[in-house]
N, C-alpha and C positions, 0 to 999 in steps of 0.2 A: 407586449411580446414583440412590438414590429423591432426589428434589426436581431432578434434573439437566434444566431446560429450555432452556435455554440453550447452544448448542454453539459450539466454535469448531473448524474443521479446520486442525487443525498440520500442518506440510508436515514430512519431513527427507529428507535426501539423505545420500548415504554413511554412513547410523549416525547421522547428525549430525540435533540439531533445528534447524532455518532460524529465520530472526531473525522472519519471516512470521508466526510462532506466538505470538511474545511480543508482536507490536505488537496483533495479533488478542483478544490473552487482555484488554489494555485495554480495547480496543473490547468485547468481552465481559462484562467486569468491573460495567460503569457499566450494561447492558442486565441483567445478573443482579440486582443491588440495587434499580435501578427494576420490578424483574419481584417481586421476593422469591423467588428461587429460588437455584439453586446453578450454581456454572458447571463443563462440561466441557471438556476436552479433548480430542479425537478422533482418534489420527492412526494412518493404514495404513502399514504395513513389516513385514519381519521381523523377528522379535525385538531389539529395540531395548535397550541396558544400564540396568538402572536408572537410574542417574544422568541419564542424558536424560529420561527419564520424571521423575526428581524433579525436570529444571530445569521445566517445565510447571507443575509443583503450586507452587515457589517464586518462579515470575513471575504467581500469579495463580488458576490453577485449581482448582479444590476436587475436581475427581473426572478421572483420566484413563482412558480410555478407549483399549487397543490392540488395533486388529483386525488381528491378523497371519497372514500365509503368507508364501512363500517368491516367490509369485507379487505379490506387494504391496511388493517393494524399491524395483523401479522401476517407472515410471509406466506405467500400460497401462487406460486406460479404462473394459473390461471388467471386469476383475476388481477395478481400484479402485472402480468403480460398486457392484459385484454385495455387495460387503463393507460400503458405506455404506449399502445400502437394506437391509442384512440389520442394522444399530446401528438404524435407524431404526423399523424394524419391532419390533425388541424392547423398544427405550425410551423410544420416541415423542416425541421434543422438541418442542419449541413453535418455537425459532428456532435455525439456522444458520447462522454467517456463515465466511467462507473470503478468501483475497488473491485478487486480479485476478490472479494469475501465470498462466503458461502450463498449469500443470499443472488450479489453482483454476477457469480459465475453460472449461476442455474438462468437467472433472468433474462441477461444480455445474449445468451447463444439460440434462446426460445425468440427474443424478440427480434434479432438479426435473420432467423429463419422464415418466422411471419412477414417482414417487411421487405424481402429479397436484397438483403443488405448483407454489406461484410463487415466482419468480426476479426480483429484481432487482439488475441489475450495476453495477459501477463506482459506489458509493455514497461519498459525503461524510459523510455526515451519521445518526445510526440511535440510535433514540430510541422510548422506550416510549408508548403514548399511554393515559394517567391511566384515564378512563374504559374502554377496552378492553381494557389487556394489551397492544395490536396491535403490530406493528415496524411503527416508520413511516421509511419508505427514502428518503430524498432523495439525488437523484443530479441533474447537469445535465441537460439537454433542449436539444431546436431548435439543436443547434448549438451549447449551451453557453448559451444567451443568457437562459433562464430556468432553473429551481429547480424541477422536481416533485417532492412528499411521493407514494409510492407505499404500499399497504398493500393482503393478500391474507388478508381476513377471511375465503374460505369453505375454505380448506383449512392442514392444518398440515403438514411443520415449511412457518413463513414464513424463508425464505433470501436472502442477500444474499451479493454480493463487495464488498471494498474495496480502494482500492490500495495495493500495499508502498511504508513511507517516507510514508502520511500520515497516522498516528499514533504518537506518543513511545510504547517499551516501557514496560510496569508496572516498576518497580523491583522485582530478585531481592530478596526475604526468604530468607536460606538459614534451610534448617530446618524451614521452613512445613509444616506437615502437611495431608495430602489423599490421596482411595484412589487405586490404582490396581489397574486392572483388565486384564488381559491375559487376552485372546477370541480362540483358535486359530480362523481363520476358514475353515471347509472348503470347498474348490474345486471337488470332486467334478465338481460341472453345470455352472461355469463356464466355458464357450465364448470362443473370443477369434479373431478372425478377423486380427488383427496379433500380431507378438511381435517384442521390444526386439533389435536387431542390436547396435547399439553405443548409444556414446553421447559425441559430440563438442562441447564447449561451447565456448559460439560467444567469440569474442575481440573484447571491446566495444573501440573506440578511443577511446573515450569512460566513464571511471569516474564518472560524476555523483554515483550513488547513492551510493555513498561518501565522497563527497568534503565535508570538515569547512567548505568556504570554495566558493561558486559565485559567478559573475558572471553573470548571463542578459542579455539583448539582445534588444530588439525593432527594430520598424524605421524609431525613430527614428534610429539610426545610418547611416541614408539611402542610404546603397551597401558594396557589399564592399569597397571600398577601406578603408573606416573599421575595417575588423577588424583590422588590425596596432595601431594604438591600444588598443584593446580586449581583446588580447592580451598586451600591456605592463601593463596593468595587472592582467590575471591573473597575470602572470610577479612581477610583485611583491607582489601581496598571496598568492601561491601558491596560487591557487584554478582550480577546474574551468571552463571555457567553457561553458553551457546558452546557450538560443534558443527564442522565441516560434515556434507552427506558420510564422507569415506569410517569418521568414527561412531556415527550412526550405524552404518551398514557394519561394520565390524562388534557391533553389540557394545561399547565402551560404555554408551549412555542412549536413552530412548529416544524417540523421534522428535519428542516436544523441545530437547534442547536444539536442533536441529536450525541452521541459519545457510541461506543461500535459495537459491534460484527453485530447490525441488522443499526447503524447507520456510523457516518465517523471515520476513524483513524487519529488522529492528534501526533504531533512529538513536540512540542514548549520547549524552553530555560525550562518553569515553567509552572506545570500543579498543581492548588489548587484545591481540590476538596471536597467537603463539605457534609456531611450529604450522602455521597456514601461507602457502605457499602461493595465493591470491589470485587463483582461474576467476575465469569469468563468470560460469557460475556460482564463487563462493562469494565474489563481489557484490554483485546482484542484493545479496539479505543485510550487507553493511555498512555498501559504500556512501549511503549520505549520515553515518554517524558525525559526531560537531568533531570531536575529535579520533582521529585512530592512532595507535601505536602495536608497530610492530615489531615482535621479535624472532627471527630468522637465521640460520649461520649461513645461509645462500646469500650471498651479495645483490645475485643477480634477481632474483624471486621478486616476482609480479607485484607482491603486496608490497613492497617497496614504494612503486609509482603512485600507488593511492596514500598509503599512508603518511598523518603529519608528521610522526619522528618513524625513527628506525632505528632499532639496536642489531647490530649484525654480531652474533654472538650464541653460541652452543645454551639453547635453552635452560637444560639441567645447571649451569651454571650463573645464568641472569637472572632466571627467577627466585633462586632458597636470597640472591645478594637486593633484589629489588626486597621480597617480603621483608625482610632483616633490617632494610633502612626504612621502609614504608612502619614499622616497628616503633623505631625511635625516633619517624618522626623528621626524619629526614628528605624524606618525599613526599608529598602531599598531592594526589590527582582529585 
């Protein structure tokens, strides 16, 4: 562990490591080089097979880090707390960063509070600053509408979350070499005033995050009638439906299609996006797609400066002429 400042908290579920860990060990990656240190891995479960512990060290980490009990399978606050402030205490890191998940968001704010440490969530952006060492945290603000740099010079580790799906994984090197540590983590005193009954996962109708090909939609498409259009054309480029908060909030379509800053971040091959007028917030859930294309009649419209191509042109008439050659075959995404 000696030079390990840098942490990332790997998530897994069932035995398994979550992809959460490998987008994280990036983010971590480029913060350990600019730091000159070395990067960890940190993740709580029960004994976990090597090989999961070796995918860690071969997408990135140089030292892994398993604090295990039998109470650390699944997610229980207390004792996942009680076990990160006992790593913390013994190897003192400088910085941790964890996903915006469910599990990330409940843990990181409990353990920032025990540790007299600071927190900042839902980060974009996480960058060393030259003269200090410091993390410097930029996340949205106000609504989305500006950019703060946050930084918690008087106490260590400094912690951050980000969101799953807005960073590409490091690529596996198999074979990479790096420690690995397994730390029986004793329970004795730890108190939990909940315990795990079951565990029923929820059934999205909507697979965004996965999906290689998305179409999103703002509310230049001007009424819900326009969504069968809009639908035809995910039916042939066979892509997921996403949605700006405002056609959310307008009841067009339910929250799980939902992309942007208060909804999911998605990462796909080809992100289209229609009649989206590309604030800061809306960014935020799709700006590191591989590809974006947008269509807009605003010349000037924000989504412009991110995206790879750009059609400037009255939507109701790009899209019946894109589906129609997308058809025969004349357009291929």
């Amino acid at each position: 562990m000696k030079g390990c400042l840098v942490w990332i908290l790997a998530e897994q579920f069932g035995g398994k490591v979550q992809d959460i860990s490998f987008e994280l060990l990036a983010r971590g990656k480029s913060l350990a080089v600019a730091k000159g240190a070395r990067l960890c891995a940190v993740i709580l479960s029960s004994a976990l097979p090597d090989e999961e512990l070796r995918k860690l060290v071969e997408h990135g980490a140089d030292c892994v880090l398993a604090m295990e009990s039998e109470l650390l399978n699944q997610f229980n606050i207390e004792p996942h707390a009680a076990a990160m402030l006992e790593a913390i205490e013994k190897y003192s890191p400088h910085i941790i960063i964890a996903g915006a998940t469910s599990s990330g968001r409940t843990l990181m704010p409990y353990v920032a509070m025990k540790s007299y440490s600071g927190l900042t969530a839902d980060c974009t952006i996480l960058e060393i600053e030259p003269e200090t060492g410091l993390l410097l945290q930029t996340r949205p603000a106000i609504g989305g509408n500006i950019m703060a740099t946050i930084k918690t010079p008087g106490r260590l580790p400094q912690m951050a979350t980000v969101r799953p799906r807005s960073t590409r994984s490091c690529k596996r090197i198999e074979g990479r070499s790096g420690d690995i540590i397994r730390h029986s983590f004793k329970t004795e005193k730890v108190t939990s005033n909940t315990r795990v009954v079951d565990f029923i996962p929820a059934e999205d109708e909507v697979s965004l995050q996965d999906a290689e090909k998305v179409v999103i939609i703002g509310r230049g498409i001007k009424k819900v009638e326009n969504l069968e259009m809009i639908r035809d054309l995910c039916d042939v480029l066979g892509a997921a439906l996403g949605a700006t908060r405002e056609v959310v909030d307008r009841g067009w379509l339910s929250y799980p299609h939902q992309v942007g800053l208060s909804g999911k971040t998605i990462n796909p091959e080809l992100c289209v996006s229609i009649g989206v007028s590309g604030a800061i917030q809306q960014l935020a859930g799709m700006q590191t797609s591989k590809k974006i294309i947008a269509i807009n009649k605003d010349p000037d419209a924000q989504i412009f400066n991110t995206a790879d191509f750009g059609i400037v042109g009255d939507l109701f008439e790009v899209v019946p002429m894109l589906i129609e050659r997308i058809k025969k075959g004349a357009l291929t995404w």
